[in-house]
KEVEXTOR-616723 format. One record per residue: z, y, x of N, C-alpha, C in turn; residue in three letters. Coordinates in steps of 0.1 Angstrom, whole numbers. Each point is the difference from the previous one (the first is absolute). Layout:
VEXTI    n.w    n.v    n.u   ca.w   ca.v   ca.u    c.w    c.v    c.u  senu
VEXTI      Z      Y      X      Z      Y      X      Z      Y      X   ALA
...
END
This chain:
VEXTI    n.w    n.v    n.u   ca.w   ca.v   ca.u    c.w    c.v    c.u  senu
VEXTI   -154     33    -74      4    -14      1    -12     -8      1   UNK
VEXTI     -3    -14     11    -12     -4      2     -2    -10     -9   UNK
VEXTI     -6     -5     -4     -4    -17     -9     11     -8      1   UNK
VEXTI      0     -3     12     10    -10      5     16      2     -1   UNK
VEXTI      2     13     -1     16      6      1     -5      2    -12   UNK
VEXTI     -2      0     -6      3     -1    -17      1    -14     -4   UNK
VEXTI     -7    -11      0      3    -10     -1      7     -8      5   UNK
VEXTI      4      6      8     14     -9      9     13      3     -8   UNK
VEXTI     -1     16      0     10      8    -13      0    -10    -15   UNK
VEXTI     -8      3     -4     -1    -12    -14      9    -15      1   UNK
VEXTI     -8     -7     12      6    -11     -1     16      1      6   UNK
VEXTI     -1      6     10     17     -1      2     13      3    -13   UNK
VEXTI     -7     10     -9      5      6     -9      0    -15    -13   UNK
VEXTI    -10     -3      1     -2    -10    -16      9    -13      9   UNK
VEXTI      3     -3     16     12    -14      4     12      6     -4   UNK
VEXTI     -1     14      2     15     11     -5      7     -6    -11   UNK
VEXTI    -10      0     -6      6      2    -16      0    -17     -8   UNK
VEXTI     -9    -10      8      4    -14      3     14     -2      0   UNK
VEXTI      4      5     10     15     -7      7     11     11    -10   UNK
VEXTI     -6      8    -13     14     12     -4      5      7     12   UNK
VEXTI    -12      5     10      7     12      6      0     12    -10   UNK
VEXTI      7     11      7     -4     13     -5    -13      6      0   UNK
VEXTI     -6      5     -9    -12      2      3      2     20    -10   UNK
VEXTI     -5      7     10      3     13     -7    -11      1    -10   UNK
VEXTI     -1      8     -9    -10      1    -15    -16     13     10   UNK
VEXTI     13      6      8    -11      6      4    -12     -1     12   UNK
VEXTI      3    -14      4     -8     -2     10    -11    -10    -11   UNK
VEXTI      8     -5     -8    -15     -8    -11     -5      8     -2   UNK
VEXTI      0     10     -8     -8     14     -3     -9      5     10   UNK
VEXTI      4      0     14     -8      3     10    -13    -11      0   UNK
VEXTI      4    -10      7     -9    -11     -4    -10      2    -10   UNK
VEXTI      4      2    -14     -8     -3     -9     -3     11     -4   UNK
VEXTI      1     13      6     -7     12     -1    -17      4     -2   UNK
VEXTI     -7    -10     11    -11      5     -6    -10     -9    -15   UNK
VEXTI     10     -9     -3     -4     -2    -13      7      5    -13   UNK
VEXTI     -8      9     -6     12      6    -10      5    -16    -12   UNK
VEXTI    -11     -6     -2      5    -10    -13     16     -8      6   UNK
VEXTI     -2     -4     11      9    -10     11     11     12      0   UNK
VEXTI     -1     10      2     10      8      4      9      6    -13   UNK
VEXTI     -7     -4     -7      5      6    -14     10    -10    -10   UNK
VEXTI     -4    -13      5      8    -14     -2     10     -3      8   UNK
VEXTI     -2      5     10     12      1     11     15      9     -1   UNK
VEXTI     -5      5    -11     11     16     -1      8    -10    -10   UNK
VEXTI     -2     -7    -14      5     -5     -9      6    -16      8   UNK
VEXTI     -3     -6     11      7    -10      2      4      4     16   UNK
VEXTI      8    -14      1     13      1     11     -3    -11      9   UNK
VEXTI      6     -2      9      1     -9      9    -12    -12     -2   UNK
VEXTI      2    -16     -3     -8     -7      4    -12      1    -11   UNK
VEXTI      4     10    -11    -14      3     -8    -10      7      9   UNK
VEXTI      1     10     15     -7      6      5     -9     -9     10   UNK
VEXTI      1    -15      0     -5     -8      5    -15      0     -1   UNK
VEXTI     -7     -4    -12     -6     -2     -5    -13     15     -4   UNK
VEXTI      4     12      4     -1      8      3     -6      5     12   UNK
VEXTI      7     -4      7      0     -5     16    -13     -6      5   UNK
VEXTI      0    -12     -4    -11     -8      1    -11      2     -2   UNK
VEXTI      1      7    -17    -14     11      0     -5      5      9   UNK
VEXTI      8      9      5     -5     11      7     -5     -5     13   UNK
VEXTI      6     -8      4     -4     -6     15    -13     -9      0   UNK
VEXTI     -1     -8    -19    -11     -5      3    -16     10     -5   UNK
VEXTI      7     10     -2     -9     12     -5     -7      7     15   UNK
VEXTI     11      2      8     -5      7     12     -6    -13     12   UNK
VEXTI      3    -14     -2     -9     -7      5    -14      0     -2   UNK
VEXTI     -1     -1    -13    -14      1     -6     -8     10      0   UNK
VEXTI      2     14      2     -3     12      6     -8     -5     10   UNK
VEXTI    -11     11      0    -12     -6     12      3     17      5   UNK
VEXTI      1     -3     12     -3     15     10    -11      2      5   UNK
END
């Protein structure tokens, strides 16, 4: 998955969960897969708690220098 198809993934997922769509537990997990701490917070909460989670992560992999 490229930089950009992951962060597109994130954000579409964190408007998801904005509006009370469905959001499956297992695609959060995917997301927040390569951080164990984030991914491990993710397991114990639900829906708009995985927001903030979210945001981590995307502003984690912004800040990432390649």
């Amino acid at each position: 998955m490229t930089r950009t198809h992951y962060l597109t993934l994130i954000g579409e997922t964190i408007r998801a969960l904005q509006i009370d769509a469905p959001i499956s537990k297992g695609l959060v997990l995917i997301l927040l897969e390569p951080w164990p701490d984030l991914y491990r917070n993710a397991i114990t909460r639900e829906g708009a708690g995985w927001i903030n989670l979210l945001q981590a992560a995307a502003r984690i992999e912004l800040d990432r220098s390649d």
